[in-house]
C-alpha positions in Angstrom: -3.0 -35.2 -1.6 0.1 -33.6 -3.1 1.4 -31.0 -1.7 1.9 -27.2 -3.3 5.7 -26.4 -3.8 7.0 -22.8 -3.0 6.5 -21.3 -6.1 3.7 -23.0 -6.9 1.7 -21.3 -3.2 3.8 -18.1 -4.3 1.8 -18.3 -7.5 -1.5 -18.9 -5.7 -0.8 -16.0 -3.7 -0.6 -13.7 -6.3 -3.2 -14.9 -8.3 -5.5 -14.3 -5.0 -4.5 -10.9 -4.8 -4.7 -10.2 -8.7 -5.5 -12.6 -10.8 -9.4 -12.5 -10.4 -8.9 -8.4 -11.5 -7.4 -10.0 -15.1 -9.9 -9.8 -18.0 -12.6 -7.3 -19.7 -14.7 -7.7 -16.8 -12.5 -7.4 -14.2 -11.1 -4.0 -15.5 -14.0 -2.3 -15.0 -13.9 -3.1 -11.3 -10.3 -1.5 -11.2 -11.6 1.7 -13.3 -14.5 2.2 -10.5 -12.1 1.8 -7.9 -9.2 3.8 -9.5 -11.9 6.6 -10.5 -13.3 6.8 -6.9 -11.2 6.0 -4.0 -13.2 6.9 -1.7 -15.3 4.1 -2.4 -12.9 2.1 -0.3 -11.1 4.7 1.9 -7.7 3.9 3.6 -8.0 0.5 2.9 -7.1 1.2 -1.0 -3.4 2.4 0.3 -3.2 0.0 3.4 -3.7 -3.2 1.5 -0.8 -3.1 -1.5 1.2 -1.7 1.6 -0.1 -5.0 3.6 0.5 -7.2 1.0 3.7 -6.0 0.5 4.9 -6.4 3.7 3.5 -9.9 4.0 5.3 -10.9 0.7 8.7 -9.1 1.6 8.2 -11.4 5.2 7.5 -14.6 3.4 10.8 -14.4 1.4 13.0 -12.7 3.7 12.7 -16.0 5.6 14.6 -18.0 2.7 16.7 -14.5 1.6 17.2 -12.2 4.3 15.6 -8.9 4.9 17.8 -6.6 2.5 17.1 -9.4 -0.5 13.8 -9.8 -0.3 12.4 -6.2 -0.5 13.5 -5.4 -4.2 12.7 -9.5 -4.8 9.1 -8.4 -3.6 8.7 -5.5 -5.0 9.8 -6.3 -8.5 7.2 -9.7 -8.3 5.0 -7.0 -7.3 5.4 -4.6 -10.2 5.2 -8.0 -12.9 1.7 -9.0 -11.3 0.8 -5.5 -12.2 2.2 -5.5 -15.6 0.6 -8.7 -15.9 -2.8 -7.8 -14.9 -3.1 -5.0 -17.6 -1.8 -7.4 -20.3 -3.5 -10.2 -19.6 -6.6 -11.1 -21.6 -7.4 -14.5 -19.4 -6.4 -15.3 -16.1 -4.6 -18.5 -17.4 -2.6 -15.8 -19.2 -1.5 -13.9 -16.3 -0.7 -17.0 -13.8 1.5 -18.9 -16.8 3.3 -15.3 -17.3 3.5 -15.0 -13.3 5.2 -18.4 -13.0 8.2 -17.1 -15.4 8.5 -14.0 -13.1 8.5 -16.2 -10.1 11.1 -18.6 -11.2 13.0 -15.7 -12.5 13.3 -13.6 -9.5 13.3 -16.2 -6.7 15.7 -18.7 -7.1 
């Protein structure tokens, strides 16, 4: 078995977090939860936060600290972008592998 590269589990990671919201379908979840947040309490805030952290961690070990929080938070911001463009989620994890090859080099 072959295994992932970097960007390739970077990818995956993103497409874990987001890439099953992408589509008709999935944007009526995100309206329900957008619309009523207290469907899902604290855990609506502490998750992007979470997330965050674990993606600034995973790249400040290549990076350093002070490079990898605007690296994370820019990949971040794309998957957004992404996911409200995106009409497939082939479309979203093709444009997520340009951001990722972009901003982490």
């Amino acid at each position: 078995m072959r295994s992932r590269s970097v960007p390739e589990r970077r990818v995956e990671v993103f497409d874990r977090w987001a890439g099953r919201y992408v589509g008709p379908l999935a944007r009526d979840v995100v309206v329900v939860v957008e619309d009523n947040p207290d469907l899902l309490g604290e855990i609506a805030e502490s998750a992007p936060r979470r997330f965050e952290g674990l993606i600034t961690a995973a790249l400040a070990a290549e990076s350093g600290q002070e490079a990898a929080v605007p690296v994370a938070q820019t990949l971040i911001s794309a998957s957004i972008g992404l996911k409200h463009q995106a009409a497939s989620r082939e479309f979203y994890l093709e444009r997520l592998k340009v951001a990722v090859d972009l901003l982490v080099r």
